[in-house]
N, C-alpha and C positions, 0 to 999 in steps of 0.2 A: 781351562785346559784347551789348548789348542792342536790340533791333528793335523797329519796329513795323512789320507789314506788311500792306497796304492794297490788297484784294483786291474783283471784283464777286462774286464765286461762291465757294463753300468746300465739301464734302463735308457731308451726301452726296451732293451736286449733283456730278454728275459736267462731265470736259472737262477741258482741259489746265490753262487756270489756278487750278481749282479743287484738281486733284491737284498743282500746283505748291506750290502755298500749302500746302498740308497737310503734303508730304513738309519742306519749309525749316523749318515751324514742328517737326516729328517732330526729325528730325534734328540740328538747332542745340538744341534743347532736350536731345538724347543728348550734347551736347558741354558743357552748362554753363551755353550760353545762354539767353536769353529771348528769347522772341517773339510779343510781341501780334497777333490777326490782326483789325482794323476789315474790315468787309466790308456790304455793299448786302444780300445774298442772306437771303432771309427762310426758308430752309430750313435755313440753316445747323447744323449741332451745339452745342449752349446748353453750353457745356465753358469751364472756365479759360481766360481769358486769350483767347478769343474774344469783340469785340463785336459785336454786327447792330445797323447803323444803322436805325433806323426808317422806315420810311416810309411817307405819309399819300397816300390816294387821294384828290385834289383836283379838282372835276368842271373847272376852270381849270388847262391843265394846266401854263402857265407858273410859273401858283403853287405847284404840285406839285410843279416843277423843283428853284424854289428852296428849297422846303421840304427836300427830300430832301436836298438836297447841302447845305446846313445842318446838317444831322441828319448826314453824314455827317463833317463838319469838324468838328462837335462831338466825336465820338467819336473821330476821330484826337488830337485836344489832349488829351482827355480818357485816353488809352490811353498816348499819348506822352513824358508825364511819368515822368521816370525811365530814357529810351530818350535812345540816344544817334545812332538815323538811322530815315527814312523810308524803305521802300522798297515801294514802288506796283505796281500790275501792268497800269495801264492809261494808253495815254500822253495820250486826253483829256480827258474829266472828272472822270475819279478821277484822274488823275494832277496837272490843277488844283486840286482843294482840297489834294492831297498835299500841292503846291508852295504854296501859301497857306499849311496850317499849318506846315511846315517853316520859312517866313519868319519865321514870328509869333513862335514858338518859339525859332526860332537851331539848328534842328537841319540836320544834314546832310540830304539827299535823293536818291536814288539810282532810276532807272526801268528796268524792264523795259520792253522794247520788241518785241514780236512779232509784230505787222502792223500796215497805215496804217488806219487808221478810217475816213479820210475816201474813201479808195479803194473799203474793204469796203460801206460805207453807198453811193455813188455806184452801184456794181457791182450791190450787191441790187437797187439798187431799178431798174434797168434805167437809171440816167443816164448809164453809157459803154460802151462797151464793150473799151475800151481796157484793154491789163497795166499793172502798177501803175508801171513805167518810164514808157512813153511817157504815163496820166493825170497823172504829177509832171512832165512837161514842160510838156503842158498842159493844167492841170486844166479840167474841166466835169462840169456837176451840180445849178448854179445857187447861191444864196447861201446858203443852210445850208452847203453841200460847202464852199464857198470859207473860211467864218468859220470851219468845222472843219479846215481847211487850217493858217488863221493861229495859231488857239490851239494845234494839233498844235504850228507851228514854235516859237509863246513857250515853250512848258513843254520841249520839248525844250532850248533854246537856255540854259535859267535851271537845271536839273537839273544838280546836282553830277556824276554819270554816268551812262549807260548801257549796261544788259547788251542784248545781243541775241545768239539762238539760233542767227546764220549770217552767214556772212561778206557774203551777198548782204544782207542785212539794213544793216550794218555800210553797204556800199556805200551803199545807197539813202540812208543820214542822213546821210553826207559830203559823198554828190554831190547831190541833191535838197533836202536838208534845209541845207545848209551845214556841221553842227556839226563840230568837230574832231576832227579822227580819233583821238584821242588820248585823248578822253572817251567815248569809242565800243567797248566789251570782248566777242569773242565770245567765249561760254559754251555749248556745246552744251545742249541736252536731253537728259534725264538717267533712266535706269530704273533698277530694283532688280532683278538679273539672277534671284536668286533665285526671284522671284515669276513667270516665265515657263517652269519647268523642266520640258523637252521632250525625252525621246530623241535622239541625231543621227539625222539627217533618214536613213529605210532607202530608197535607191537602189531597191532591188526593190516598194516597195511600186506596185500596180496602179492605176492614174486610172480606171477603167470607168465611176465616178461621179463626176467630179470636181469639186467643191466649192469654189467663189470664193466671197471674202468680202470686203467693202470695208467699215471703219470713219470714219466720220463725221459732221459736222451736216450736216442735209441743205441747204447753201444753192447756190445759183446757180453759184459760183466751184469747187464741187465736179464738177461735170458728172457725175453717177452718171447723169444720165440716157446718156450716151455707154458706161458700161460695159452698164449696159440693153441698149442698142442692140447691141452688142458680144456679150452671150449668144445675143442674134437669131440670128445670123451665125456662129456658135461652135455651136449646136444644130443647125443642118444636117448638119454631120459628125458632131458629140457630143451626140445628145440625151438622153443621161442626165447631162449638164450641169447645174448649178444654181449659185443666186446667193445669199448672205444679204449684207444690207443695215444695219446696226449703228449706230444712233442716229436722231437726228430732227431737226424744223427745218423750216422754211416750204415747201420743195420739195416735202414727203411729199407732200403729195396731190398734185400733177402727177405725181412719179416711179409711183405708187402707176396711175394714170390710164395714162400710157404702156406700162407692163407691162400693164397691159390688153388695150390698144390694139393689142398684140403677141401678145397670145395666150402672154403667159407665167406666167401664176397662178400654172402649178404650178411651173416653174421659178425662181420669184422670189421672197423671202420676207421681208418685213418685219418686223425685230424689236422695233424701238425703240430709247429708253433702258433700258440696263443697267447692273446692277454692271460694277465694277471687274471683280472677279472672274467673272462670268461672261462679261466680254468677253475676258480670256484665255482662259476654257477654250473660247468659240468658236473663238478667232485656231487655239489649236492644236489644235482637230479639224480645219480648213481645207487645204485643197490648195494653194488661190494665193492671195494676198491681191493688190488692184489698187486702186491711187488715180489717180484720172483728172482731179485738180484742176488747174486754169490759173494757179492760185498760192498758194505756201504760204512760210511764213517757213523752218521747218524743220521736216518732218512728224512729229509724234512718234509716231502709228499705225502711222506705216513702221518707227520703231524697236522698236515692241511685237510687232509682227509677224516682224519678222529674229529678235526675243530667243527667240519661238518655233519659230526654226525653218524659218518655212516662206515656198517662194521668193514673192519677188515683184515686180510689174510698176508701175511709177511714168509718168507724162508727165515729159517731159524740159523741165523747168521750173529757175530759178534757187532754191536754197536744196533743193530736192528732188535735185537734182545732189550737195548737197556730201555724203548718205548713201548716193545711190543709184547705184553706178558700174555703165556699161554694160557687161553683159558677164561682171562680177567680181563685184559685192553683189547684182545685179538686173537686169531689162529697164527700159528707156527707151524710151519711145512716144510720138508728136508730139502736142502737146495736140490737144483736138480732131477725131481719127480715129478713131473705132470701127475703121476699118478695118484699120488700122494696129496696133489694141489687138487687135483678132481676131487675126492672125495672129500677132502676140506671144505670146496665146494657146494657139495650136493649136501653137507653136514646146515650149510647156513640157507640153503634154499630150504628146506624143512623144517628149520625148527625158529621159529620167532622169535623168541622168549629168547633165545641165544644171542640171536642177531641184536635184538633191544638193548639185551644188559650188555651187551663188549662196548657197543657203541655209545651206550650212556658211562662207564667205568670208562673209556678210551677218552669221552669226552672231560672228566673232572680231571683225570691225570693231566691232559695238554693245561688245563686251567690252573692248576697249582703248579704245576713243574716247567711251561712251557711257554711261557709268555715275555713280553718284553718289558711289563714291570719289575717282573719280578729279576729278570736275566741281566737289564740294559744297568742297575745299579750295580751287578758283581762284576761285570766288564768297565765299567768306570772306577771300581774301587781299585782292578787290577792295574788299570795304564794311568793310573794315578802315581800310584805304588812306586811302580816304572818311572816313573819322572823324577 
């Protein structure tokens, strides 16, 4: 089986689909296979069997557009010869010229599907404020949002299948989207358990300083500004409390602003972008890991984080549900409540025996259900299938 696989990001650019692409291309290529990766990302690794589409900074930026994605359909035809399926990582624009050269060609086409674009775009820019349920009833945003609506449904709808990382995911393309549920496969997200090797979690060990840590971009739909808010409220009783903050993104500078605003300098710490590897070794010096997002397909931070070990605190969101069970993997907190997230909080700086068991049940769940042996053969049985 031969691939090609059509990516915006690739390593060393970090983020989920850049580490996706990497591990499918690693991994199929330990089995026999091949894997071309076509990709946007002008940082990419100049390695075999990786292309970087070019692209041209045009003071017109329509012309730009089209240049780029030119440039990009170029290189899929180009890479694709000899392959016997397309499989895309993004379900608008790249996943458009996918489906264009796929036709051209007669090859099979197969999509990753991980969140709605046209929701994400609507959401950033402040055009609703709506969860991505109720914006697919009824969309608003204006007519960018709406055209990226219609192209999401064609490329969906023409796409040989779709992987998607969650059942709620799965949901939203049946019921919003139309497509058949049938051409619709969840696949969990996938870690190499190896590369998070932690201690079991010591019961006895002391919180006096306790150490939160949240992984991700910093955009809108993450609300770090609410975990922010939440160490406020969590330092009156714990003030040798503290926050690290693990990546970047448009938000930085308001969230950077608000810890200000609060008088948390020292409590607050902004790291950036980092390695891979050095965002393990923070997840497992950490005490609590906490995601306070209002929506996520399937979080994969959440799983890096259980792979380490260490408990943690999610909002009670769909697709965030299907790793994070209340009570047994983890706490569940109402989107939206610091309040509610503080005393979730102060529940796990008190009680040990809490803290041990989520993070030892958090850890056998990622083991069984979450790994890439177990995951990388239902994804090959699929785009087999597809062939």
């Amino acid at each position: 089986m031969n691939l090609t696989l059509v990516t915006s990001i690739f390593p060393p650019e970090i983020g989920g689909p850049a580490t996706y692409a990497s591990e499918i291309q690693k991994r199929f290529h330990a089995k026999g296979q091949r894997v071309k990766v076509v990709t946007f990302s002008e940082k990419a690794e100049v390695v075999n069997n990786v292309y970087i589409a070019p692209k041209r900074p045009v003071k017109l930026k329509f012309i730009g557009f089209i240049y780029n994605h030119l440039a990009l359909l170029a290189g899929i035809l180009k890479s694709s010869k000899g392959c016997s399926l397309i499989y895309a990582m993004n379900p608008a624009y790249i996943g458009f010229v996918s489906l264009v050269a796929a036709r051209l060609m007669g090859k099979s086409i197969v999509l990753r599907f991980v969140g709605d674009a046209a929701w994400e775009s609507a959401f950033r820019s402040q055009k609703t404020k709506k969860n991505l349920e109720d914006f697919l009833k009824s969309p608003e945003g204006g007519i960018n949002i709406k055209i990226l609506l219609i192209l999401q449904k064609f490329i969906l709808s023409k796409t040989d299948r779709i992987i998607v990382p969650s059942h709620f995911l799965k949901e939203v393309l049946v019921n919003y989207y139309r497509i058949d549920n049938r051409k619709v496969k969840v696949i969990y997200n996938s870690i190499d358990l190896p590369e998070y090797q932690k201690p079991p979690f010591e019961a006895s060990r002391s919180l006096g300083k306790p150490r939160l840590i949240t992984v991700s971009r910093l955009m809108r739909h993450k609300r770090v500004d609410g975990i922010i808010e939440a160490v406020k409220k969590i330092a009156e009783e714990y003030p040798q409390a503290s926050l690290l903050i693990v990546g970047d993104g448009p938000e930085k500078g308001d969230l950077e602003k608000l810890s200000q605003k609060l008088g948390l300098n020292e409590k607050v710490r902004f790291c950036g972008k980092v390695t891979h590897k050095r965002m393990v070794t923070l997840l497992a010096e950490a005490d609590i890991f906490v995601l306070n997002s209002v929506y996520e397909g399937l979080p994969h931070a959440v799983l890096e984080a259980m792979a380490c070990r260490i408990p943690v605190i999610a909002t009670n969101i769909r697709g965030t549900d299907e790793v994070v069970k209340d009570g047994e993997t983890g706490l569940l907190v109402a989107p939206n409540n610091s309040k509610d997230l503080k005393e979730k909080l102060a529940l796990l700086f008190k009680d040990k025996e809490l803290r041990g068991r989520l993070a030892e049940n958090a850890y056998k769940n990622i083991a069984e259900n979450f790994t890439w042996d177990k995951n990388l053969s239902l994804l090959e049985k699929e785009l087999k299938e597809v062939i």
